[in-house]
ROVEX-931419 format. One record per residue (C-alpha): x, y, z; residue in three letters. Coordinates in steps of 0.2 Angstrom, whole numbers, plus 2048, in hexadecimal, padded with zeros to 3 digits. Layout:
REM residues N
XYZALA
...
This chain:
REM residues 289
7D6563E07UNK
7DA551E0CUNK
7C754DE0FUNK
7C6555DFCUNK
7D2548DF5UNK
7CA53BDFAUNK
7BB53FDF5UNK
7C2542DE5UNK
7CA531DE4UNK
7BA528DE8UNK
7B0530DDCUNK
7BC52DDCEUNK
7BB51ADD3UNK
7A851ADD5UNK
7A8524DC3UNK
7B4519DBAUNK
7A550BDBBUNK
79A516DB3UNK
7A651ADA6UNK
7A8509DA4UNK
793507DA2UNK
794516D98UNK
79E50FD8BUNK
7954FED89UNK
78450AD86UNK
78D514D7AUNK
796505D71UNK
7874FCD6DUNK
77B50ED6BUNK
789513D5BUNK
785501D53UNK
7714FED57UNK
76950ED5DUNK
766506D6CUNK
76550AD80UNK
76A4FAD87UNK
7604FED9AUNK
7694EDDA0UNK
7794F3DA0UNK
77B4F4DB2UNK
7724E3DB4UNK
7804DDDABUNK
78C4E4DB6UNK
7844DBDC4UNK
7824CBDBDUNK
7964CADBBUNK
7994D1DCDUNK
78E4C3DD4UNK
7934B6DCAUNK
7A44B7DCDUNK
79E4B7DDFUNK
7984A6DDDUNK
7A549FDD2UNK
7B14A4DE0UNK
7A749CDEDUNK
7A848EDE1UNK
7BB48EDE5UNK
7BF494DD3UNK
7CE4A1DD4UNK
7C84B3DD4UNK
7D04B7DC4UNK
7CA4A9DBBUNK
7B94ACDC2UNK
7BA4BFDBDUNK
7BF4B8DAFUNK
7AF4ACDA9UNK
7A24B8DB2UNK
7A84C6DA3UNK
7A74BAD96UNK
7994B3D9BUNK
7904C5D9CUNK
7974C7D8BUNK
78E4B8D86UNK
77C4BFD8FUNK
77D4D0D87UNK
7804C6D73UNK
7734BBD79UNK
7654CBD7CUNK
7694D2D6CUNK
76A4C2D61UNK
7594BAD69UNK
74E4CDD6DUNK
7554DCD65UNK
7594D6D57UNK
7474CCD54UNK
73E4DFD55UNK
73C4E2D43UNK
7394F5D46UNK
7464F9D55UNK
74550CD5AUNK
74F512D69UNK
73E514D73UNK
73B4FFD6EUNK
74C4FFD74UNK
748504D84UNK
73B4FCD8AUNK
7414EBD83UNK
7514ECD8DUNK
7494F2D9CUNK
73E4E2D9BUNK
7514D9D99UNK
7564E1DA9UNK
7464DBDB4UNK
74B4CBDB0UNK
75D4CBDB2UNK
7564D2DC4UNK
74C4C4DC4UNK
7594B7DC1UNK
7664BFDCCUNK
7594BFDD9UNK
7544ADDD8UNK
7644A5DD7UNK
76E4B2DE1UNK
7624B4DEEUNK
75E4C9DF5UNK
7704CADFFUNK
77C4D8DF9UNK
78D4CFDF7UNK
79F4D6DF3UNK
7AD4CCDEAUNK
7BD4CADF1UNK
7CA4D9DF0UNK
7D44D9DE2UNK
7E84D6DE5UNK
7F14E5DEBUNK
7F24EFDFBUNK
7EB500E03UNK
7F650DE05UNK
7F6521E07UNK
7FD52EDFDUNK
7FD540E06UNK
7F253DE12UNK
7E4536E05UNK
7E1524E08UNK
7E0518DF7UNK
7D8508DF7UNK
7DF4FBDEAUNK
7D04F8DE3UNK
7CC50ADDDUNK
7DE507DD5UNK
7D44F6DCEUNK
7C7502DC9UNK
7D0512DBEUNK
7DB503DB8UNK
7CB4FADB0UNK
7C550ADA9UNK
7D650FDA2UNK
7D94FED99UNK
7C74F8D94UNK
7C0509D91UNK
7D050FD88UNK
7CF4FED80UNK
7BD501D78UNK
7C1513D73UNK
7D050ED6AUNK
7C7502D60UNK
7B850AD5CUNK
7C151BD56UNK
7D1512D4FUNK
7CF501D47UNK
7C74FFD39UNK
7B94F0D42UNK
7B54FFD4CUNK
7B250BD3EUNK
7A84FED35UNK
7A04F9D44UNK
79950CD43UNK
79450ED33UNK
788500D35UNK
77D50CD3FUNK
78151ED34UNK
782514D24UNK
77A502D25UNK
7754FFD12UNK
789506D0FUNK
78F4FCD1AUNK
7854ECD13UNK
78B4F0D01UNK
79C4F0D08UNK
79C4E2D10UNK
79A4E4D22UNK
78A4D8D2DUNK
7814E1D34UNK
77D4D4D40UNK
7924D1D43UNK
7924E3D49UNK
7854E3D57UNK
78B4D2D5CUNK
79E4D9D5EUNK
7924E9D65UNK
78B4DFD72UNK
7984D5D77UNK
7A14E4D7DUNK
7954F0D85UNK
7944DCD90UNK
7A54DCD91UNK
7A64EFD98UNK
7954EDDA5UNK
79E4DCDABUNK
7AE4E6DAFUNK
7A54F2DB7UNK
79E4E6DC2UNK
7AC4DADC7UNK
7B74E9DCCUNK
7AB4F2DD5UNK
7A54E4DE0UNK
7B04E3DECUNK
7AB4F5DF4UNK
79B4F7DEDUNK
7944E5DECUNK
7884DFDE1UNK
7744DCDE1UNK
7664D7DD7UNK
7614E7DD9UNK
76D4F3DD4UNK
7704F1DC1UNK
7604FDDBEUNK
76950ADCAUNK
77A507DC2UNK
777508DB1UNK
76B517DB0UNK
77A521DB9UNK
786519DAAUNK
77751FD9EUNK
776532DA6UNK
78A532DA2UNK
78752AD92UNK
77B537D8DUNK
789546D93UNK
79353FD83UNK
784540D7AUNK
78452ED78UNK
79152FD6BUNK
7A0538D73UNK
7AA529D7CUNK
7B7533D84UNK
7A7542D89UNK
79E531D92UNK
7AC52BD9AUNK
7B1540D9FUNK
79F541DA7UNK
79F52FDB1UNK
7AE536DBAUNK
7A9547DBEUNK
79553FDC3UNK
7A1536DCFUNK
7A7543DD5UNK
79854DDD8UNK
78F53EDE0UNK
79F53CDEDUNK
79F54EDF1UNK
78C552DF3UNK
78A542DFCUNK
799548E08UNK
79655BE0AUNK
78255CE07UNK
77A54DE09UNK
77A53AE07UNK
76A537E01UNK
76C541DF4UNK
77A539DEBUNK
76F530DE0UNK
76553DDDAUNK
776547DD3UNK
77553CDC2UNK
762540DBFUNK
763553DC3UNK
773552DB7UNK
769548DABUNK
75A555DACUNK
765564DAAUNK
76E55BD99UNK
75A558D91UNK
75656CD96UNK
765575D90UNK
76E569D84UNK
768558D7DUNK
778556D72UNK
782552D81UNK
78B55FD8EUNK
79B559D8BUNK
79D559D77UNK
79F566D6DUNK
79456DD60UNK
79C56AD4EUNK
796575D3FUNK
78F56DD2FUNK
792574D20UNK
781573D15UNK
């Protein structure tokens, strides 16, 4: 039962960073209708730039600090000088445009930041064990980002009104001009979160599951597979499925096999296309015609 638990606890940890990715696709899908594929890049550019500002001698929390507001800045910057030059921008253009962002982040990331995996220093706090389960601070750091950012983004976008506008732009966008609301201020605010969310996701995870050039693709098709449980609308469904995909991943990794732990969000993804595109975790609402 022991052995259990802590599985459990490191799947909810390794699942609130999909959450987090989750909700920075979904954020900027409810705006733009579109699948941002560099999501997870994001997350490793802020994990190892804080890496180097750190090196630097900067304070890890003013380094945490920059590296998500400079991410934020990266993720404005791809809509307001690609996306947003596409005069006809369907989800499939979408795509393949952000997929050629992420080769390039990779790119980057690899140049400047050489092929090494690296991991940020620990956050503050120490280790401790709670009936036998062992709990590392950092996948306290980890919920804890997940509760306050993620809880953050919900909030707004289900109950302010910038969040209901922000919305409309994509159910309503000719409403929403005649109203008043830019269309161009909500995918920049759009952006700027789902940067802010994949930088989180980065910096916090870091420390235990280091960063690399290489590991946004991986990272963010796993926050897409949880995205798409919530039928990439539902925020709360998305951030439901990162945690239980977590938790999958931990126990087939533990009680079948390792190498298989990767392949859990693709089957999971597989089985959402064949038996319900909608999302597995929403449920259906009846229209009245």
């Amino acid at each position: 039962m022991t052995d259990f638990l802590q599985l459990t606890l490191a799947g909810l940890s390794q699942g609130s960073v999909y959450a987090l990715l989750a909700v920075g696709l979904i954020a900027v899908y409810t705006v733009r209708h579109v699948i941002n594929i560099a999501q997870g890049d994001y997350a490793m550019l802020a994990g190892l730039g804080a890496i180097w500002m750190t090196a630097a001698g900067m304070p890890l929390m003013v380094a945490i600090l920059i590296a998500i507001l400079s991410v934020a800045l990266v993720s404005v910057a791809v809509d307001r000088l690609i996306l947003a030059r596409v005069k006809n921008l369907t989800t499939l253009v979408s795509i393949i445009l952000t997929l050629g962002v992420s080769t390039l982040l990779q790119a980057i990331m690899l140049l400047v930041w050489g092929p090494e995996a690296r991991g940020l220093a620990k956050f503050p706090g120490d280790n401790f064990s709670l009936g036998g389960v062992s709990i590392r601070s950092q996948d306290l750091w980890m919920l804890g980002a997940l509760v306050v950012v993620g809880g953050a983004i919900l909030l707004f976008y289900e109950k302010t009104r910038w969040g209901k506008a922000l919305r409309a732009c994509a159910e309503q966008p000719v409403a929403a001009r005649i109203v008043g609301i830019s269309p161009v201020m909500a995918a920049v605010i759009a952006f700027a979160i789902a940067g802010i969310a994949g930088a989180v996701a980065g910096v916090v995870s870091s420390p235990v599951a280091l960063s690399i050039w290489s590991g946004g693709l991986l990272l963010g098709l796993k926050g897409f597979v949880a995205a798409v449980l919530g039928g990439l609308s539902s925020f709360r469904a998305a951030i439901l499925g990162a945690l239980l995909l977590g938790m999958l991943e931990a126990y087939v990794s533990a009680y079948i096999a390792s190498g298989l732990r990767d392949a859990v969000a693709f089957f999971i993804l597989i089985l959402v296309l064949i038996i319900r595109p909608a999302g597995l975790l929403i449920r259906s609402v009846p229209v009245r015609v």
